[in-house]
C-alpha positions as CSV (number, residue, x, y, z in Angstrom):
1,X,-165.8,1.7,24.4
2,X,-168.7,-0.5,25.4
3,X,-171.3,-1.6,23.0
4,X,-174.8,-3.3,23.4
5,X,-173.7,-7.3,23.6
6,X,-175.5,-10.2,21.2
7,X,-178.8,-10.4,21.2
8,X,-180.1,-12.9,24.0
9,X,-178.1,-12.3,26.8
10,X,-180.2,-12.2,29.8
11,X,-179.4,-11.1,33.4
12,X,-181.4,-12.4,36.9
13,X,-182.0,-9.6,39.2
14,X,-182.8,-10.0,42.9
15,X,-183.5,-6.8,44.3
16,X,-184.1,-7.4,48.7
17,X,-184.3,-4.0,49.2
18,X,-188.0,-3.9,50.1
19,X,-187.1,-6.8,52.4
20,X,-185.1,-4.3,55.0
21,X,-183.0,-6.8,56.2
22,X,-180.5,-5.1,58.9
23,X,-176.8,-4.5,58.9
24,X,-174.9,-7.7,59.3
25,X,-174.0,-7.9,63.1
26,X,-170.4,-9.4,62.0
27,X,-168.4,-8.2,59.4
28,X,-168.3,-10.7,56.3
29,X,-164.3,-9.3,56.1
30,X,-161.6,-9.3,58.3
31,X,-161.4,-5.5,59.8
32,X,-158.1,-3.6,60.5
33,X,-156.7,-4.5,63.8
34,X,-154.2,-2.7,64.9
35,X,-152.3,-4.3,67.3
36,X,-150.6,-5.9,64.2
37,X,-149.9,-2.8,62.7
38,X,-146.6,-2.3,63.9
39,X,-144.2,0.5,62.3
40,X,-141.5,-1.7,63.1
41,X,-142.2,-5.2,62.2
42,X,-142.5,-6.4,58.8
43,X,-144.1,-9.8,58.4
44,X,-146.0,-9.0,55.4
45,X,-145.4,-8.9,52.0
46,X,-143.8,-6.2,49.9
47,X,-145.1,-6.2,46.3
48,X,-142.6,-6.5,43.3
49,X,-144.2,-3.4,41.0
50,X,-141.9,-4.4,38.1
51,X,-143.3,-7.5,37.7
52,X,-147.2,-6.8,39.3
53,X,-149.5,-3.7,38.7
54,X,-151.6,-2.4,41.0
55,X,-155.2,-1.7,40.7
56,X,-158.1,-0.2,43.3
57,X,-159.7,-3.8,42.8
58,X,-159.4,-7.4,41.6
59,X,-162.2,-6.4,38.5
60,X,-160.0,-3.2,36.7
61,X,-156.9,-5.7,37.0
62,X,-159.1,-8.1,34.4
63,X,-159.9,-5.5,32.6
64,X,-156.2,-5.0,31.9
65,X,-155.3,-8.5,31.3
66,X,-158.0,-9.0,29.0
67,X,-157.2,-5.4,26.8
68,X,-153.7,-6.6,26.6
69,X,-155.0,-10.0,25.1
70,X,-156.7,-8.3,22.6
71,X,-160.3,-9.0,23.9
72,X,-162.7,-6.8,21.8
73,X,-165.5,-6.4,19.8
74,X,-166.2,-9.6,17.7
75,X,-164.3,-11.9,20.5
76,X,-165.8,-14.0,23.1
77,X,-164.9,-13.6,26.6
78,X,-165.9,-17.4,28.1
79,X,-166.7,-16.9,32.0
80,X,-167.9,-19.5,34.6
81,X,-171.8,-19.9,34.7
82,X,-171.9,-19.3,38.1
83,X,-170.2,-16.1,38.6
84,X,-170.6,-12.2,40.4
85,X,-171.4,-9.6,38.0
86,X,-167.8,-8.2,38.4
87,X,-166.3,-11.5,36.7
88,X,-168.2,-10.6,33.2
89,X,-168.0,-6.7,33.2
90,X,-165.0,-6.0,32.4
91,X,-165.4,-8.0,28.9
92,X,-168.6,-6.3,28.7
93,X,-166.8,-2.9,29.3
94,X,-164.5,-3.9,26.0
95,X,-167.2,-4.6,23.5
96,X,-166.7,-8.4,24.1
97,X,-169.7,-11.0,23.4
98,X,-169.8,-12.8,27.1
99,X,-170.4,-17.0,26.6
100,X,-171.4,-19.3,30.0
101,X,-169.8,-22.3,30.2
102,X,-170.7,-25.2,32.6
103,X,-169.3,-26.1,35.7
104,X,-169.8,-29.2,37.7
105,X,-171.6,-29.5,41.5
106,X,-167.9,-28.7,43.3
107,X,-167.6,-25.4,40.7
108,X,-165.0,-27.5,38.8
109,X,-165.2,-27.0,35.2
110,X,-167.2,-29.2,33.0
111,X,-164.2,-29.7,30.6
112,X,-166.1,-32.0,27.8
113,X,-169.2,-29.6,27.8
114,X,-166.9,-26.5,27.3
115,X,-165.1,-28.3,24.5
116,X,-168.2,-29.1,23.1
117,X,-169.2,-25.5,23.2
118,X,-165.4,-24.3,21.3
119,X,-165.9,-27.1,19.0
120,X,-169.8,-26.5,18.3
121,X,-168.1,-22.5,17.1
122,X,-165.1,-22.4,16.8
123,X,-163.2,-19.1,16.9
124,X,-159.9,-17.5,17.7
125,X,-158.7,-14.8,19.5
126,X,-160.9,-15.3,22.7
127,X,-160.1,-15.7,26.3
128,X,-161.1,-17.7,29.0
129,X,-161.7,-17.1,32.2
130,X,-160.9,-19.7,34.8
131,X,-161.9,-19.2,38.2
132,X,-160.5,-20.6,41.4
133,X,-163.6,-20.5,43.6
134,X,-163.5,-19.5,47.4
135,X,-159.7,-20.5,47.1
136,X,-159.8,-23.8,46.0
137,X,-157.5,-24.5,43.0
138,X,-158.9,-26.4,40.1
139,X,-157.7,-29.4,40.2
140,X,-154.1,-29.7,37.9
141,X,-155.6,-32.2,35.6
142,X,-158.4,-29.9,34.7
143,X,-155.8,-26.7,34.4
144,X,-153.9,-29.3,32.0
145,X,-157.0,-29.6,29.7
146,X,-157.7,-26.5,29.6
147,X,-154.4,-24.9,28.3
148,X,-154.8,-27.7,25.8
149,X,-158.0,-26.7,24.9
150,X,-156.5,-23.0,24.7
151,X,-153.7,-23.8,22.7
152,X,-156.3,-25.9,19.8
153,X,-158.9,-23.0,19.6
154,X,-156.3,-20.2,20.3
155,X,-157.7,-18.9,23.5
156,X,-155.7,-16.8,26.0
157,X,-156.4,-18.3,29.6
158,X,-156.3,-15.7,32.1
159,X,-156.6,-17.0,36.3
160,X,-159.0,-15.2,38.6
161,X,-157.2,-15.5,41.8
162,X,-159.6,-13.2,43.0
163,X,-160.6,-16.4,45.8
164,X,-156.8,-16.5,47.3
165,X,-154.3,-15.7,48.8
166,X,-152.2,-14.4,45.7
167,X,-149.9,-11.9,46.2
168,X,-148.0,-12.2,42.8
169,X,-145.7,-14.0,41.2
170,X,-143.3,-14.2,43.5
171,X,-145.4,-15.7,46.9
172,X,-148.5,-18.1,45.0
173,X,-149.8,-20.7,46.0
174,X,-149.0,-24.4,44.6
175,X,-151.7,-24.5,41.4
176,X,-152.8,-21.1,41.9
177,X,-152.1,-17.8,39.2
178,X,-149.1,-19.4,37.6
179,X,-150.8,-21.4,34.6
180,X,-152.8,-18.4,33.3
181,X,-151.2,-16.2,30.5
182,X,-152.3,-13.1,33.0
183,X,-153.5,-13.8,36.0
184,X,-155.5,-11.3,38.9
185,X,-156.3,-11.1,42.4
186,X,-158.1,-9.0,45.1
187,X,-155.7,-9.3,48.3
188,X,-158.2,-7.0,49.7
189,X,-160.8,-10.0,50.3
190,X,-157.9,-11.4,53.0
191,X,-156.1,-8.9,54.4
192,X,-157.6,-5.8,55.5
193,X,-156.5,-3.1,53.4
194,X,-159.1,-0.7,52.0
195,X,-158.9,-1.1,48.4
196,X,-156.6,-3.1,46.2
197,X,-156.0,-5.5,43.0
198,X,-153.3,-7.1,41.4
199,X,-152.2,-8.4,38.0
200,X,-149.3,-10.3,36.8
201,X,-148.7,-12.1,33.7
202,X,-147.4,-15.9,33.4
203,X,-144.2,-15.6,31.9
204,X,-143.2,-13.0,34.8
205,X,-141.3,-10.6,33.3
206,X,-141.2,-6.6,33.8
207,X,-144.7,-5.5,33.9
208,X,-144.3,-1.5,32.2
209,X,-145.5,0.5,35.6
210,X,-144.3,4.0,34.3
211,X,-147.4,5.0,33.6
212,X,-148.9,4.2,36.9
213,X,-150.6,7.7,38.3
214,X,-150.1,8.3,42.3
215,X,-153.0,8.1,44.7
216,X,-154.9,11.0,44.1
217,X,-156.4,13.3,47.1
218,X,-159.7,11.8,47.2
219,X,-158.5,8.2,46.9
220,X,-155.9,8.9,49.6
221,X,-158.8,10.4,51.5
222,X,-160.9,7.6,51.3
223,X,-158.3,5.2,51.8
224,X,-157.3,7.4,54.9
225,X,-161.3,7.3,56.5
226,X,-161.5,3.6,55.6
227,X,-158.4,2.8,57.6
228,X,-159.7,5.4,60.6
229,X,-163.3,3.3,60.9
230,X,-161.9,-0.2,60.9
231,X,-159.7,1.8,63.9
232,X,-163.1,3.4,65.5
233,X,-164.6,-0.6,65.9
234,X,-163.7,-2.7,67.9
235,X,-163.1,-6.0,65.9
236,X,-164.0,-9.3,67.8
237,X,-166.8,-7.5,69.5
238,X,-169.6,-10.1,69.9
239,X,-173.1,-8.8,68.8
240,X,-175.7,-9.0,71.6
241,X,-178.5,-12.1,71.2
242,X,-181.5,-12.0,71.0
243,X,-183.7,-15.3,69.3
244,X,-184.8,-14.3,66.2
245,X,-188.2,-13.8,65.3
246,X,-189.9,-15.6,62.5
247,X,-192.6,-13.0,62.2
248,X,-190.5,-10.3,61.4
249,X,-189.5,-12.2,58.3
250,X,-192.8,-13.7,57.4
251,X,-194.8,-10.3,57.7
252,X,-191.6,-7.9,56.3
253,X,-192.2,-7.5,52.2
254,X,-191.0,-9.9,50.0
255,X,-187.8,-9.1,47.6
256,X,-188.1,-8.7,43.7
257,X,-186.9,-10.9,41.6
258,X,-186.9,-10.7,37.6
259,X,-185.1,-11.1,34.4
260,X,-183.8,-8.2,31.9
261,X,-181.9,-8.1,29.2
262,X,-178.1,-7.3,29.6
263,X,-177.2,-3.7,28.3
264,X,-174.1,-3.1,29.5
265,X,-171.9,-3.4,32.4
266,X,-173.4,-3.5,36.4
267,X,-173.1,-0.9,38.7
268,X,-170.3,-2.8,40.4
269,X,-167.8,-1.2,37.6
270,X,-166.9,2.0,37.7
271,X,-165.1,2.9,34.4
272,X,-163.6,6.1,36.3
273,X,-161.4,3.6,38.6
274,X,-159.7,1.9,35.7
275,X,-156.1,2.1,35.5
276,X,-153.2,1.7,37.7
277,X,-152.4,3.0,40.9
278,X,-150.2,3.6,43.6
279,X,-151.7,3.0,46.9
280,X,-149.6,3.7,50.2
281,X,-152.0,3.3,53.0
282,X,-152.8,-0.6,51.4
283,X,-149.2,-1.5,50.7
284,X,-148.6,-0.3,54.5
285,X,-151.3,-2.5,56.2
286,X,-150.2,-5.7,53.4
287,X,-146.3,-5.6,54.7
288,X,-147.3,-5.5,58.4
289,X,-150.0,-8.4,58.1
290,X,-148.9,-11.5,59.8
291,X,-149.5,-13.9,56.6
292,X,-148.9,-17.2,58.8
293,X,-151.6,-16.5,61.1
294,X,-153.7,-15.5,58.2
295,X,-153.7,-18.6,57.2
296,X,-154.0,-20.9,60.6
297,X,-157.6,-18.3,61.2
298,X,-158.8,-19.0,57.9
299,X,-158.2,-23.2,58.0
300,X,-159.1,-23.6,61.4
301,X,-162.1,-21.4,60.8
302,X,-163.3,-23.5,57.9
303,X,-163.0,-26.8,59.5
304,X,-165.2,-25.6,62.6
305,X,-167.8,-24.3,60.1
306,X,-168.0,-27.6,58.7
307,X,-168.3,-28.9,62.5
308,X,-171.0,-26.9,62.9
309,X,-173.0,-28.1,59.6
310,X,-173.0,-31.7,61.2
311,X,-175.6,-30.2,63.7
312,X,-177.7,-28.3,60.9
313,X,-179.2,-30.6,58.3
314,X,-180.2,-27.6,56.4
315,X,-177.1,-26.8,55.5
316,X,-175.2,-29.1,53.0
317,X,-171.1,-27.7,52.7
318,X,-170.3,-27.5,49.6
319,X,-166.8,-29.4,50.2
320,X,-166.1,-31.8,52.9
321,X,-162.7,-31.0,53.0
322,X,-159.6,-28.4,53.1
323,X,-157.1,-29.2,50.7
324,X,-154.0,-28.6,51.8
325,X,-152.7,-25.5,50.7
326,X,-155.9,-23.6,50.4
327,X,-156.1,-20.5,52.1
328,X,-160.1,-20.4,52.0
329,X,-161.6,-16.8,51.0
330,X,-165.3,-18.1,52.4
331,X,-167.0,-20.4,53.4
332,X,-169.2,-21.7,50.4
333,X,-172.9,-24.0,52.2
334,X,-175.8,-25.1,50.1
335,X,-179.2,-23.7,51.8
336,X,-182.0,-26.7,51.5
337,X,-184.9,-24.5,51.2
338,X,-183.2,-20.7,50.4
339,X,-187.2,-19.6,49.5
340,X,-187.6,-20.5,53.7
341,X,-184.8,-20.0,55.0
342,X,-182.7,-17.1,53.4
343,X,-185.4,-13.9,54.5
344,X,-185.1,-15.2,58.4
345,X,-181.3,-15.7,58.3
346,X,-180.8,-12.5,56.9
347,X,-183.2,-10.7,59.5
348,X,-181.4,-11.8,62.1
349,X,-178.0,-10.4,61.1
350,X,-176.5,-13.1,60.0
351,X,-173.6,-12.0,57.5
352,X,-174.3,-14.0,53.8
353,X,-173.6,-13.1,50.7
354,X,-174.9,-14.9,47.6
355,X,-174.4,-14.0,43.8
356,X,-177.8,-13.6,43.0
357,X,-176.9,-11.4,40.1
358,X,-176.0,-12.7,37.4
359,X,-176.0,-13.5,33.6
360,X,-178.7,-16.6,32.6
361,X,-177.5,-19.7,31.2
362,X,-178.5,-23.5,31.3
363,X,-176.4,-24.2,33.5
364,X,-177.5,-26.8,36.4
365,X,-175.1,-25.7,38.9
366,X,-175.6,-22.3,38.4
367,X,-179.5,-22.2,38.6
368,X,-179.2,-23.8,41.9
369,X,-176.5,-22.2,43.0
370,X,-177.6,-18.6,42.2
371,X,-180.1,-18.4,45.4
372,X,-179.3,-21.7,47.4
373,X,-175.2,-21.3,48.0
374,X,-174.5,-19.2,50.3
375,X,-171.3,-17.3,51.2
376,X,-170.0,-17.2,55.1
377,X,-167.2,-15.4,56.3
378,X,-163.8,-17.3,58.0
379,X,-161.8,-14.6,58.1
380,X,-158.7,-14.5,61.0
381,X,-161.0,-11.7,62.7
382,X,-163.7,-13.9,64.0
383,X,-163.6,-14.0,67.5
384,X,-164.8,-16.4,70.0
385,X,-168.3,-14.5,71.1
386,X,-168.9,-13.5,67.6
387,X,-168.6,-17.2,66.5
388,X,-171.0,-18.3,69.6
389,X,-173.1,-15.6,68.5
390,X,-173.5,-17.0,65.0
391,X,-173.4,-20.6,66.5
392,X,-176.2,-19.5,68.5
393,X,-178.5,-17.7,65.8
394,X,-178.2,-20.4,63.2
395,X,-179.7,-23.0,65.4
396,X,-182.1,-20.6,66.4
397,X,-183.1,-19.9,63.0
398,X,-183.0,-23.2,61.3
399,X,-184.1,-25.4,64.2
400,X,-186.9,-22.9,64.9
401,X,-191.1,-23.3,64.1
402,X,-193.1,-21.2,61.9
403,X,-190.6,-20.6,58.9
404,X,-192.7,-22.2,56.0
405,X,-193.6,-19.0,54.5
406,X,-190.4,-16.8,54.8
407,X,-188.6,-15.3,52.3
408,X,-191.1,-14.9,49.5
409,X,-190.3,-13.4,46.4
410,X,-192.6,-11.0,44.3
């Protein structure tokens, strides 16, 4: 059952639909290619269902974990300040009161400022949410604090893996989904099956999947017609260019943006898709989906974005660097002047996304944040013309004249 949460909690709107801004010309995901699709080869992964459950996304996997904490009316669910509406619902779904706590510039968290905030009330019996952002781990030191911190104020810590590459417990990722006490991921961000989220709990035992219902007609359906349009494309196709035009931005009408108070969950949860599931058609496309060359796409993808960022002072990446390991989800870039800039971007195609829904808090990095970061996709299916295409249209935007008045907001 959900119930209305404390008084005070406030969510920022940005609504863009008066602004008209077209379909992106390339997809922010990586579509279904089927040349790898082989019945025969099976390069993939196979998922362990005795020891991971299986949800239509990433967002009903947290709700899980966070029932089976005990999350409920009078707890606190603590969730990142800067965060998509989908990272707070699910505690707002249980009857949970939702806290903000800081996070530094690199979306690390602010670990003295969130101990202050434990200390200031404390209370047991609440869980935190730690995020690993665009699929860069929090650092190990920080993941040490904070199961410190948990373990003083008796706080379950459940991982949102929802950024990686996390296919369970049995394939993660050094620093990622193992320090949690559940942890949850949405392989469907990655690899391009048409619906799918996992959870899996830190000690790794037998997760109870007897209850788990089959795919239903209309979810095999629309698992079926998802698969048959990614076929229908034809993925790598470059967009045709055209220089964008200013005007179209400057005259189109401007987006609304306002403040409300939180009632309830977003329309990005749909209680009638909680629960398990069994889902053929996605497990298919995950076994069959060259993980290695997932991974050299995404890297080498990232590093030429931040090539390209040398040439465009307007954007600012929000890390300079690839750790290691990372298997990067997006591409995360601070916009300079978002109020300019964003409107024209948008109008000419280019695919962003930005959280610009979300709870309010006082959080620095999260006010900025909110409308400047923007999200860019690096996903293996990026082929050369599209990348020349966006190459091409970013310059053209950015570097082009009469911008100053773009992008208003109501």
């Amino acid at each position: 059952m959900s119930r209305a949460p404390e008084p005070g909690l406030r969510r920022l709107r940005f609504d863009a639909s008066p602004c008209n801004f077209p379909r992106a010309a390339v997809p922010m995901l990586a579509p279904v290619d089927r040349r790898q699709l082989s019945l025969l080869r099976r390069d993939g992964v196979t998922l362990d269902t005795t020891r991971t459950q299986v949800f239509l996304r990433g967002r009903y996997g947290l709700h899980e974990a966070l029932r089976r904490a005990g999350l409920g009316p009078g707890k606190r669910l603590l969730v990142p300040s800067y965060h998509c509406p989908t990272m707070a619902d699910p505690g707002l779904r249980l009857g949970a009161d939702i806290v903000l706590y800081p996070l530094k510039a690199d979306l690390t968290v602010d670990v003295q400022a969130l101990q202050r905030l434990l200390q200031a009330e404390p209370q047991s019996g609440d869980c935190l949410l730690l995020t690993h952002f665009f699929g860069i781990a929090q650092p190990v030191a920080i993941i040490k604090d904070l199961q410190a911190l948990c373990a003083t104020h008796q706080l379950r810590l459940i991982e949102d893996c929802s950024h990686c590459l996390a296919l369970g417990p049995s394939s993660l990722p050094e620093s990622i989904g193992s320090h949690g006490d559940f942890a949850v991921s949405s392989p469907y961000k990655f690899i391009p099956v048409p619906e799918m989220g996992l959870l899996w709990s830190k000690q790794g035992g037998t997760l109870d999947a007897s209850d788990t219902p089959p795919a239903t007609g209309r979810q095999g359906w629309r698992q079926a017609a998802t698969l048959l349009r990614g076929w229908a494309t034809q993925p790598g196709r470059a967009p045709a260019w055209k220089a964008p035009n200013p005007k179209s931005a400057a005259s189109a009408a401007p987006a609304r943006e306002w403040e409300e108070d939180c009632v309830g969950i977003s329309s990005h949860y749909l209680p009638s898709e909680e629960g398990r599931h069994h889902l053929p058609i996605s497990s298919f496309i995950l076994e069959r989906t060259p993980l290695k060359l997932v991974t050299e796409r995404r890297r080498e993808n990232f590093q030429r974005w931040l090539s390209l960022c040398k040439g465009l002072p307007q954007l600012q990446p929000l890390h300079a660097t690839l750790p290691d390991v990372c298997v990067p989800y997006m591409f995360p870039v601070l916009l300079d002047a978002p109020g300019i800039h964003f409107a024209v971007l948008k109008h000419a195609g280019l695919p962003i996304w930005r959280w610009d829904d979300e709870l309010a808090s006082p959080c620095d990095t999260a006010s900025r944040y909110r409308l400047g970061l923007l999200h860019l996709p690096c996903h293996q299916g990026l082929s050369e013309g599209q990348w020349q295409w966006m190459e091409r249209t970013l310059h053209a935007c950015l570097n082009g004249a009469g911008l100053s008045h773009a992008g208003a907001v109501a």
